[in-house]
C-alpha positions, 0 to 999 in steps of 0.5 A: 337729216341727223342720222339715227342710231340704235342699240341692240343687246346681244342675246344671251347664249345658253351656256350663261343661262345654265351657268346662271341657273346652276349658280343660284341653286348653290347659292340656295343650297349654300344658305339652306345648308348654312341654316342647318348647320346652325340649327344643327348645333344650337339644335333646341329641340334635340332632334336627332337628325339634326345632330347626326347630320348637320351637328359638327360644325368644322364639318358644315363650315367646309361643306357650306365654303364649298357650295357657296365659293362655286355659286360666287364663281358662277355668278360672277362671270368676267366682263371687265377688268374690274370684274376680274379682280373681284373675282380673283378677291371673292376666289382667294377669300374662298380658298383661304377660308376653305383651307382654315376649315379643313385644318379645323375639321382635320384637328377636330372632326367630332367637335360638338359630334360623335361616332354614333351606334345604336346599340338596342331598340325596343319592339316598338321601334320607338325607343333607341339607346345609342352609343356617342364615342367622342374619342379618347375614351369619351363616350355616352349612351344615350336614349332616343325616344320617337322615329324617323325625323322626329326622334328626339335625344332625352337623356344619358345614362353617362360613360360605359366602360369597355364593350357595352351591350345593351338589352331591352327588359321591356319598352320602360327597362333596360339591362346594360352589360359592360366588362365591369358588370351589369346594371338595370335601367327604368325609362320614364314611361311617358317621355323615355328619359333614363331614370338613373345613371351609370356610376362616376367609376367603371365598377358603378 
């Protein structure tokens, strides 16, 4: 009588099962990121959030080689010879991208970002001017109109020159100072843009 043999999968521990899991929340996490980072820099909708956290690209792109080269580690445990060298491939790859990205981000480390300070905010909460310092003296005061997540940038007033102190008039005026002089500003009132700009030199 032929003799009849069977197979039985080992159960899976448990330590693979939270590798596992942890593996596939980063990879979730690395495309979510991924996702804000691009939406971040194309950012249509000028929303604020949008350009302060996810709007410098050298930034994101460390940030996202992180999450998803340690989701690519956890995912691919090694069970064969094979398995091995595409490990050390997919880890090798990681390493050297996320070398290039931290070169990119120490080069520039406000590309399409800035050091951002609000300056003034008006009594109704819903208007910011804020100050973007680029670095080398490339700066902008811009104007937020709106709260929390839904903020949105709607324009500038342009480059001010030296310490810059910003008062609001009233929620449609502003009173810009700088070492060079002071300078009145209207606000449209329904959207908030800058209805005028500072000069092509320090002095207006």
């Amino acid at each position: 009588m032929a003799e009849l043999t069977t197979t039985t999968t080992p159960p899976s521990r448990p330590g693979s099962r939270l590798r596992l899991a942890a593996g596939l929340l980063l990879a979730v996490l690395a495309l979510g990121y991924g996702i804000l980072v691009v939406l971040g820099v194309a950012n249509p909708w000028e929303l604020v959030v949008l350009r302060l956290y996810f709007g410098v690209p050298t930034r994101g792109f460390v940030i996202f080689v992180v999450l998803a080269g340690t989701a690519v580690w956890l995912l691919t445990p090694v069970r064969s010879e094979a398995d091995q060298r595409m490990r050390t491939t997919l880890r090798a790859v990681a390493v050297v991208a996320l070398v290039i990205g931290l070169i990119c981000w120490g080069l520039q480390p406000t590309l399409f970002g800035a050091d951002v300070s609000v300056l003034a905010t008006s009594a109704d909460q819903q208007r910011r001017i804020a100050l973007y310092d680029y670095g080398s003296d490339d700066r902008d005061l811009r104007v937020w109109a709106g709260s929390g997540w839904t903020a949105r940038d709607v324009g500038g007033f342009g480059r001010p020159c030296g310490t810059t102190v910003v008062r609001f008039q009233n929620r449609d005026q502003i009173e810009v100072r700088t070492n060079y002089g002071t300078w009145q500003f209207m606000l449209d009132p329904d959207t908030g843009a800058p209805l005028g700009r500072l000069g092509p030199t320090c002095s207006g």
